[in-house]
Phi, psi and omega in degrees: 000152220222130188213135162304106192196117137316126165337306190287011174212095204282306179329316162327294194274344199260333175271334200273001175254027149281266180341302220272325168317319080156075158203150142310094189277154165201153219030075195210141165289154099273134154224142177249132187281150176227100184305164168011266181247074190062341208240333171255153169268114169260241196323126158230133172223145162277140139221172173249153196320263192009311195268345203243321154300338178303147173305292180279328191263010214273303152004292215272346206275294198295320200278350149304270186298343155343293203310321185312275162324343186249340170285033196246337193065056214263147179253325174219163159230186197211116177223127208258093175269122170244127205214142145276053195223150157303072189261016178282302183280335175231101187283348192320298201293339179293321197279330175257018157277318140358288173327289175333310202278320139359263177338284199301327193261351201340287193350309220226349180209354189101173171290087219285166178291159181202109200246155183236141183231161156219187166319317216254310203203168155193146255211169164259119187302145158073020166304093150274342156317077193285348163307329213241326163218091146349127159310153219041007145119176161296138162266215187266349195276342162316302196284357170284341191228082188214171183285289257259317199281332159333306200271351173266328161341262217335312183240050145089001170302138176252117186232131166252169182323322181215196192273278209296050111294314178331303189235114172256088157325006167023101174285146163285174183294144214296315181319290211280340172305314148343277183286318168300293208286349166311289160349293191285329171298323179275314160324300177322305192316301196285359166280324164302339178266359194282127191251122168094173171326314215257331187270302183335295196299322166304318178288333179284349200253014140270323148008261191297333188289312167304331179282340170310298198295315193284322159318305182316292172324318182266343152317314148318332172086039209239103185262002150289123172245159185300152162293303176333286190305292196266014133302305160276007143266353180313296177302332191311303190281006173274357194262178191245354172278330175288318175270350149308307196303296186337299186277332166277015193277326168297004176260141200281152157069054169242002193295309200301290226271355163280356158279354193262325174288312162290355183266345182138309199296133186245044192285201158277336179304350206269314172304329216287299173326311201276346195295329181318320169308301195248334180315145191278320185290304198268341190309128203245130174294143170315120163276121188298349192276335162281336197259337191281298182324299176323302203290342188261300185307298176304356180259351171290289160319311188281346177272324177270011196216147182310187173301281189338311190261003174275017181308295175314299217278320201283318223269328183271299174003295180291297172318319168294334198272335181278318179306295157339355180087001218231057184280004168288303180327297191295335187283313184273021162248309164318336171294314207280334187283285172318334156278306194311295159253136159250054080293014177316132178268341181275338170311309201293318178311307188279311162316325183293298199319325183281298241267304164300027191031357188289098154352164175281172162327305180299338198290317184269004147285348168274331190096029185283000000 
């Protein structure tokens, strides 16, 4: 999303990056692209300060988000520390993220504008001017009373306390958990028993037929889940054709070829599909009247099921949230998928797509 704000009115710019993150950061880097003639903003991307400050990862840190920034068609920057440090009495650690940062763009973008938020105030790194930064800074309550946060009130943007706020999760009550994961254990037992080709394919293919049947249901509008039931999808998605099928199920006119999928086939139509998602071109925005039922049944799995075993429900979870545009969301559910397994390969596969900045299909067909 691309927002008008001069540079030159750091208040300005210092509220409107909560909004665009849609969390508070701390201990955190921000930089921000700045288009064409100073005055619009696009790209806000996070890291955390530690790393951008490191001696050895802080380089390779900086030359990442560059890269980021310039396919953003960014002219200039802005890069934003947020610390609890002091950087009035000691700018070292500021200066030498500063650096870093410096170093990667010299090419391509300048000497970024370079601002410190702390708990307390926030200030311009290398600020001598006590009119203009106070000791500790401006304070923060400045940043509360501006046009921009005005206009994102108005149109219902939301920010919360922290990043891993962002996606809240719930547990069910410790019984249906309880009783879901028995389920879900007799269900592995019976894939484990399924003897040959033709048993295999009825369990994946009831499988899939329970996620039909548990979509309708919430579609319906019936929000008590079974324990049972949504135990064994738990065990379902564990298998990875059954969470393919799953996931290309989030694309409109895919039923057929998600029976196809649970039966084996792996063809080019399965690619054909997914470009709705991911193609610069072909790619298509999500329809919530498909992706909101899905997104309520996997947090139902996911509510209902341990650590260990929620990698699948956090990974489609994280795929709806990044096609959706929402890739701070999609990032803190692939982190939580990557503690349960950390070897998941489709978690690992999206963190790289976050880790590259690349946007869904639809989005980078707007240029957004």
């Amino acid at each position: 999303m691309e927002t008008t704000i001069r540079t030159s009115e750091p208040r300005e710019l210092l509220a409107l990056i909560p909004y665009q993150l849609g969390f508070e950061p701390t201990s955190s880097a921000v930089v921000l692209s700045v288009r064409r003639t100073r005055s619009r903003i696009g790209l806000v991307a996070r890291v955390d300060l530690a790393d951008l400050q490191d001696p050895d990862r802080g380089p390779q840190v900086a030359r990442s988000l560059v890269g980021h920034l310039v396919q953003d068609g960014a002219r200039s920057t802005v890069l934003v520390l947020y610390t609890d440090a002091d950087l009035q009495a000691d700018p070292g650690p500021g200066r030498v993220a500063r650096e870093h940062l410096a170093t990667a763009a010299e090419h391509f973008l300048g000497e970024p504008d370079v601002w410190v938020v702390t708990p307390h105030g926030y200030y311009a790194l290398d600020c001598g001017d006590a009119a203009c930064c106070p000791p500790g800074g401006r304070p923060l309550t400045d940043l509360q009373s501006t046009q921009v946060g005005a206009q994102m009130v108005l149109t219902g943007v939301q920010v919360v306390a922290s990043r891993d706020q962002l996606v809240r999760l719930d547990p069910a009550h410790p019984a249906a958990r309880r009783s879901a994961r028995r389920a879900a254990a007799r269900w592995r037992a019976h894939l484990e028993r399924a003897d040959g080709s033709t048993a295999l394919h009825r369990w994946r293919r009831e499988s899939l037929a329970l996620w039909r049947a548990e979509l309708a249901r919430v579609e319906a509008g019936t929000v008590v889940a079974d324990p049972n039931r949504v135990g064994r999808l738990q065990a379902a998605l564990g298998d990875v054709l059954v969470r393919d099928a799953v996931m290309l199920a989030f694309v409109a006119g895919t039923d057929r070829l998600a029976d196809r999928v649970v039966a084996g086939y792996g063809g080019p139509d399965v690619s054909r599909a997914l470009r709705a998602i991911i193609d610069p071109t072909l790619g298509t925005a999500p329809d919530p009247a498909r992706t909101a039922p899905a997104r309520a049944l996997l947090h139902e799995v996911a509510a209902h099921t341990t650590l260990p075993h929620q990698a699948p429900a956090l990974t489609l979870l994280a795929v709806l949230a990044w096609w959706e545009g929402d890739g701070a969301r999609a990032a803190v559910l692939v982190e939580r998928a990557q503690r349960a397994e950390p070897a998941y390969r489709l978690a690992d596969l999206l963190d790289q797509t976050l880790a590259a900045g690349m946007p869904p299909g639809w989005l980078r067909a707007r240029g957004a």
